[in-house]
C-alpha positions in Angstrom: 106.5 106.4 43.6 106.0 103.3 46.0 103.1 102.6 48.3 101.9 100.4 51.0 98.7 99.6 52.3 99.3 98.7 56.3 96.7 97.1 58.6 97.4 97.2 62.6 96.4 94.6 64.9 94.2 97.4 66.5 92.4 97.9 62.9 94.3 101.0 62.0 94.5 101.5 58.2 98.0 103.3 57.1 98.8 103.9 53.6 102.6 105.1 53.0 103.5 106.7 50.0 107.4 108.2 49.0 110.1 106.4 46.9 110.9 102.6 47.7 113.4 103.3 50.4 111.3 105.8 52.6 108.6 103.3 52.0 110.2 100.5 53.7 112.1 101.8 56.2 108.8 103.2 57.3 107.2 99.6 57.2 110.5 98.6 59.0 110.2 100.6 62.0 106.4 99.8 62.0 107.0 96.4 62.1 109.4 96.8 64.6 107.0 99.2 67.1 104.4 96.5 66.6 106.2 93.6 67.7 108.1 95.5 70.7 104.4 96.2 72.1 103.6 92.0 71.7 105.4 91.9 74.8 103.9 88.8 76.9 102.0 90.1 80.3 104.9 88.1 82.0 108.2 89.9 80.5 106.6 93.4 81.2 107.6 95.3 84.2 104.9 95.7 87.1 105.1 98.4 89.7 105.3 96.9 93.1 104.0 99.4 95.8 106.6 100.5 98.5 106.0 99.0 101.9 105.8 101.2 105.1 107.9 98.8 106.9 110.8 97.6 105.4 113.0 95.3 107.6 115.9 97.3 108.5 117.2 97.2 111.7 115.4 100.4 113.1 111.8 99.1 112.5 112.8 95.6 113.5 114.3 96.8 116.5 111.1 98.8 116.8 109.0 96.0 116.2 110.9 94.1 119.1 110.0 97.4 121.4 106.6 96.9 120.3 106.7 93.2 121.8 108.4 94.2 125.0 111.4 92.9 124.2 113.3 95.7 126.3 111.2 95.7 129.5 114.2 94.3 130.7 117.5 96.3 129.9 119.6 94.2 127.3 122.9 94.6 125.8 123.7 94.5 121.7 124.3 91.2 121.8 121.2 90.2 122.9 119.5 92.3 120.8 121.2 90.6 117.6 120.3 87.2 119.0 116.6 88.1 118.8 116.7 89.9 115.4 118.6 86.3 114.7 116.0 84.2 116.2 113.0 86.0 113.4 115.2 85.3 111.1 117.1 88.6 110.0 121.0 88.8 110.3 122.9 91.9 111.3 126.3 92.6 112.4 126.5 94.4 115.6 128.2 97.4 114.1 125.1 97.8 111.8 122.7 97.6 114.9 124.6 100.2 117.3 123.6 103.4 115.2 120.4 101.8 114.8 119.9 101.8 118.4 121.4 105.0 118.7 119.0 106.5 116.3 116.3 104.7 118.7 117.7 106.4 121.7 117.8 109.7 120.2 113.7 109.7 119.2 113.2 108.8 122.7 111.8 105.1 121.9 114.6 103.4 123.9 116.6 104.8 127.1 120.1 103.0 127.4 122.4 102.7 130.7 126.0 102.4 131.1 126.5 99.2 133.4 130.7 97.9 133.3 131.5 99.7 131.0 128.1 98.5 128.5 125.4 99.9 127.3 122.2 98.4 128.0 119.1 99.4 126.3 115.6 99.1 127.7 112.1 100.3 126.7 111.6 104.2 126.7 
């Protein structure tokens, strides 16, 4: 009958006893839990928290209503040359449901004018 005598990094005494092949695959996969918890602080995962206000295009459009960007009635265009101008980059067929969606919670009113829609500020 084999046996080992095993110390832990923490201080934890183990002493395995069984025939020489149960006794080192037991070591084995000691080893092996030991050194997969070494993992340096900067490999191991961190939980980021989730932000309220993500920048899609409904709450950067809503930050624009916020600014008064649509005191004024403005077409999609325009809109997507201010979401340009801060820096964030949408085509206009991802903006038009997101105004929609706007319209529909009653934060923007939109207006046909020639056959466009203009948005302004509810």
């Amino acid at each position: 009958m084999a046996k080992a005598h095993l110390t832990t990094k923490t201080g934890t005494t183990i002493l395995i006893e069984g025939s020489p092949e149960e006794v080192a695959a037991m070591v084995k996969q000691l080893q092996n839990e030991e050194s997969s918890s070494e993992t340096p602080p900067a490999q191991r995962r961190q939980k980021t928290p989730k932000t309220a206000s993500r920048p899609t295009p409904v709450n950067l459009i809503s930050s624009l209503i916020d600014g008064g960007f649509f005191r004024k009635p403005k077409d999609l265009g325009s809109v997507k040359v201010a979401l340009e101008e801060i820096g964030h980059f949408y085509p206009v067929t991802s903006l038009s449901p997101a105004l929609l969606r706007l319209v529909r919670k009653r934060q923007l009113r939109r207006i046909r004018d020639k056959k466009r829609w203009m948005y302004t500020g509810g």
